[in-house]
C-alpha positions in Angstrom: 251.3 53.4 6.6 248.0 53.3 4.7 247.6 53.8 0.7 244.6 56.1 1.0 244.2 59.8 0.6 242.9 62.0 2.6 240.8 63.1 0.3 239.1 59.7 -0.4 238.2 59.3 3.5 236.6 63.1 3.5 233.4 64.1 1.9 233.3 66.1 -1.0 231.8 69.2 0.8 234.7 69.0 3.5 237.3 68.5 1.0 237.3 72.3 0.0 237.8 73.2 3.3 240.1 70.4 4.1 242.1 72.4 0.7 242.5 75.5 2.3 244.1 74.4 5.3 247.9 75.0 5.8 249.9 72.2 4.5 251.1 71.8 8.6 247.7 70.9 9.5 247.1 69.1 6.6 249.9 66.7 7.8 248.7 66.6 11.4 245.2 65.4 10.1 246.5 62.8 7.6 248.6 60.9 10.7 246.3 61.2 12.9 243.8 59.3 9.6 246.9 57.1 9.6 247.1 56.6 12.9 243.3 55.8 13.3 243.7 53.3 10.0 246.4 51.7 11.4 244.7 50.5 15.0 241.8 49.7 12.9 243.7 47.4 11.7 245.8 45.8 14.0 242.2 45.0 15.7 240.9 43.6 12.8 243.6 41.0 12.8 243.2 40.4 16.7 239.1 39.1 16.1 238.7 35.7 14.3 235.2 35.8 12.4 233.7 37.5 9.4 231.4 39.0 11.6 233.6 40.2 14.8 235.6 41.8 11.9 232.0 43.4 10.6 230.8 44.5 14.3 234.5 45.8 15.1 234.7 48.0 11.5 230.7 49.6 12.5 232.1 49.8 16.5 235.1 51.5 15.1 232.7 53.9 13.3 230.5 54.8 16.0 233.4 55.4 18.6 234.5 58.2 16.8 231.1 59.7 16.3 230.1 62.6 18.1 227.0 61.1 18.6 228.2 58.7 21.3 230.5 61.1 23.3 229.2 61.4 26.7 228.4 64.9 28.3 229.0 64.0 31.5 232.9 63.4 30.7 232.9 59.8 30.6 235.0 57.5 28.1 233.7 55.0 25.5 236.5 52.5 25.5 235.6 49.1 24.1 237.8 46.1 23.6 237.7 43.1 21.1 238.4 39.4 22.1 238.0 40.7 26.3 239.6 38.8 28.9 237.6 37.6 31.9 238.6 35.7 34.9 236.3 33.6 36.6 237.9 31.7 39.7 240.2 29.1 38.1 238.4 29.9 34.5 239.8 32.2 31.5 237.3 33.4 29.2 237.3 35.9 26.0 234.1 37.5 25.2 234.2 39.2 21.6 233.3 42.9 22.6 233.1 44.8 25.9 231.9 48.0 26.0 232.6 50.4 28.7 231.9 54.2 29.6 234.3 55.1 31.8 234.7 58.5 34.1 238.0 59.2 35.7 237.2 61.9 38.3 233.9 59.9 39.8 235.6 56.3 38.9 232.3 55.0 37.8 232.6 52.7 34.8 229.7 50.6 33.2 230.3 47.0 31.3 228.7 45.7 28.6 230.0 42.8 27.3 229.0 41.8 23.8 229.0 38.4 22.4 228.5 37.3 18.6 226.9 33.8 17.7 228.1 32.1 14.4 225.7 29.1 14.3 228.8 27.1 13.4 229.9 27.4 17.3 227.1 27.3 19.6 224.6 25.6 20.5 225.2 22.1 18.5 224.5 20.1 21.0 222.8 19.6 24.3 226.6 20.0 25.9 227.4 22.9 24.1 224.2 24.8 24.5 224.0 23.9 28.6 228.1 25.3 28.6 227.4 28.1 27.2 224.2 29.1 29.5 226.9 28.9 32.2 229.1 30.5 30.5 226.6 33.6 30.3 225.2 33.3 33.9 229.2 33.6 34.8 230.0 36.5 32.7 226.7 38.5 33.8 228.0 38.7 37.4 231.2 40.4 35.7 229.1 42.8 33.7 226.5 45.6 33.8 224.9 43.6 30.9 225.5 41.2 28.0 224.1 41.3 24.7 224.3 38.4 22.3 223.6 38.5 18.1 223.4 36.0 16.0 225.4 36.0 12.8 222.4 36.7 10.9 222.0 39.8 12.5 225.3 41.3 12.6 225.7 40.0 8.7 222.1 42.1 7.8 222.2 45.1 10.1 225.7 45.4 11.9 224.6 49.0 12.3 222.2 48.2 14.4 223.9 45.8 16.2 226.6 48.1 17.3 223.9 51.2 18.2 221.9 48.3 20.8 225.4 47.4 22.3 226.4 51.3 22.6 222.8 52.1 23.5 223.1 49.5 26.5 226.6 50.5 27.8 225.4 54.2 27.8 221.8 53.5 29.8 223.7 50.7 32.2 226.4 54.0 32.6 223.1 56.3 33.4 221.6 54.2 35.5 224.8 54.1 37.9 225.2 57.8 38.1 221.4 58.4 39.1 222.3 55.9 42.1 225.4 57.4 42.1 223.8 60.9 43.2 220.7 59.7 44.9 
């Protein structure tokens, strides 16, 4: 279990309202922060850069903003270090991002991928792999979105709302052709 309080993961004006709660509720609310800590990290040890483990802690943010719930009933689910299977080929991409509705079964894919200049791109071989790398994964996809290290390291924020942005207009743009 974590070492926080819930009252260091709460602002100031929701702490006196979080006070007069009964003590049941306050219990429910400081597993379910426990809970949510606790996945947070378990994923942070799954990803293997500084900046998957930046992305994941702003993605991790986002997801449970109200701001990114869907109204048509769909799901945000995203998943770090993604398998995808390619013929006889394995890959991982870092991030996919899906929305996700149960009753219509449409789901839309991003997948997201993050550059350290330490790994790509060092060569002529390494740069032609990973085109095909990406021309494979974008038949497996709704859309793939790449950031350099740079840009995850000086606006992960950003970084995350393009990715979520994506997922959510790829999602759209099925369900218009969906119901047309």
């Amino acid at each position: 279990m974590s070492q926080y309080s819930i009252e260091s993961l709460v602002s100031p004006f929701d702490l006196d309202n979080y006070r007069q709660l009964p003590n049941s509720l306050k219990q429910v609310i400081r597993n379910n922060v426990e809970l949510q800590l606790d996945f947070l990290l378990e994923d942070i040890d799954r990803v293997e850069s500084p900046i998957e483990k930046i992305f994941l802690i702003y993605l991790n943010d986002h997801e449970t903003s109200p701001f990114w719930e869907n109204s048509e009933g769909a799901s945000l689910v995203t998943t770090a270090q993604f398998p995808v299977i390619i013929g006889k080929h394995s890959y991982r991409v870092d991030f996919s991002i899906s929305y996700h509705d149960t009753i219509s079964s449409l789901t839309s894919t991003v997948f997201v991928e993050l550059d350290g200049h330490d790994f790509h791109e060092k060569t002529k071989e390494q740069a032609a792999n990973d085109k095909k790398r990406e021309r494979l994964l974008m038949n497996k996809c709704d859309g793939l979105l790449r950031f350099t290290g740079s840009e995850v390291y000086h606006n992960p924020q950003k970084c995350v709302e393009s990715a979520l942005s994506l997922a959510r207009e790829k999602y759209h743009q099925k369900m218009v052709l969906k119901n047309s």
